[in-house]
N, C-alpha and C positions, 0 to 999 in steps of 0.2 A: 618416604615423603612425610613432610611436617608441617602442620598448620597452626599460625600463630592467630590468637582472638582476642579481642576487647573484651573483659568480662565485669560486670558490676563485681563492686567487693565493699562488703562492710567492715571499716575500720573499726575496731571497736574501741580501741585505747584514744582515737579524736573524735569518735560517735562521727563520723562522718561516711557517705559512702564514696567509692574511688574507683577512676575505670582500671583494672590490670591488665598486661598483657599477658597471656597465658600462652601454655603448648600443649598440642594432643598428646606428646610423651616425651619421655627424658629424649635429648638428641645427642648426637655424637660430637666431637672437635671440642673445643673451647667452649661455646655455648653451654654445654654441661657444668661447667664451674657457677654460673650464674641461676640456674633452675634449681628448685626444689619444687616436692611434695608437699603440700600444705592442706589442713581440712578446711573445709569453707566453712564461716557462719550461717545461719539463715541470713535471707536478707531483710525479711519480714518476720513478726512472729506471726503474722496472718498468712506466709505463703509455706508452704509445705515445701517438700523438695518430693516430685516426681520421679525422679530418675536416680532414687536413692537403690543400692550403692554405689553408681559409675560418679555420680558428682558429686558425693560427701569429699571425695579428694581431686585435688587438679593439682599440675603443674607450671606454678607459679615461673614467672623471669623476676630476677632480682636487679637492681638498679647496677650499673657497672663502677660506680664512685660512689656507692653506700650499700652493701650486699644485707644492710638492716631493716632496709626497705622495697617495696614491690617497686617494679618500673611500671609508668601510669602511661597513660596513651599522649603524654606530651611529651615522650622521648622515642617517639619511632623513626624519626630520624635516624638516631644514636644509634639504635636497633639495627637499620635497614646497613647502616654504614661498617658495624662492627660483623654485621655477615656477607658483606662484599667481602670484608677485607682477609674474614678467616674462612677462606676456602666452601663460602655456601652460596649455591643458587638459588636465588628468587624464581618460581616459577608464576610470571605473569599471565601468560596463557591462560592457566587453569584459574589463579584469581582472579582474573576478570571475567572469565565464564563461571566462574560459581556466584560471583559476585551479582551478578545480571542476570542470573536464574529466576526460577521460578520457585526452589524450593530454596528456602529462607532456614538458618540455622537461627538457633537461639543466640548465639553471641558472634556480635560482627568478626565477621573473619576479615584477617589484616595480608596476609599473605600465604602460599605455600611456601617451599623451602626443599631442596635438599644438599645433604652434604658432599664435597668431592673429597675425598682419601687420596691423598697423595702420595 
């Protein structure tokens, strides 16, 4: 099982910040072409990172028509449509019961996911 999340990211080459879409870990099928490992910047120089070593690195999605840049949460469309199409299940179920929980993750989760092997 895989879950994809909105996560703040500071660009640093436009000084701007940007939502990415991330994964809890590398996935199997096609989607692997698009993910990498990436360190994160701070996002503040006033915020520390807590949960240092699990989140100095994450696993970025790269845009699928610019692999130069992160996919930002205005393409989850594109997202949702390129894992119908390569053999992945959306587990709605589980994202709308985590979704509607009570316990609250740090960064908005967009959906589960798993792969079918054909």
């Amino acid at each position: 099982m895989y879950s994809l999340h909105a996560k703040p990211y500071l660009d640093q080459y436009n000084k701007k910040y940007i939502k990415i879409i991330t994964i809890n870990q590398m996935p199997p099928g096609n989607l692997a072409k698009y993910v990498k490992k990436i360190q994160t910047p701070k996002l503040s120089p006033f915020k520390q990172n807590n949960s240092y070593p699990k989140q100095c690195c994450l696993y970025a999605i790269y845009r699928f028509d610019d692999p130069n840049n992160f996919m930002s949460i205005d393409e989850i469309p594109d997202l949702f449509t390129f894992l119908t199409l390569n053999n992945y299940t959306i587990n709605h179920e589980l994202t709308k019961m985590m979704n509607n929980s009570d316990i609250k993750t740090t960064d908005k989760i967009l959906c589960f996911f798993s792969y079918n092997e054909n």
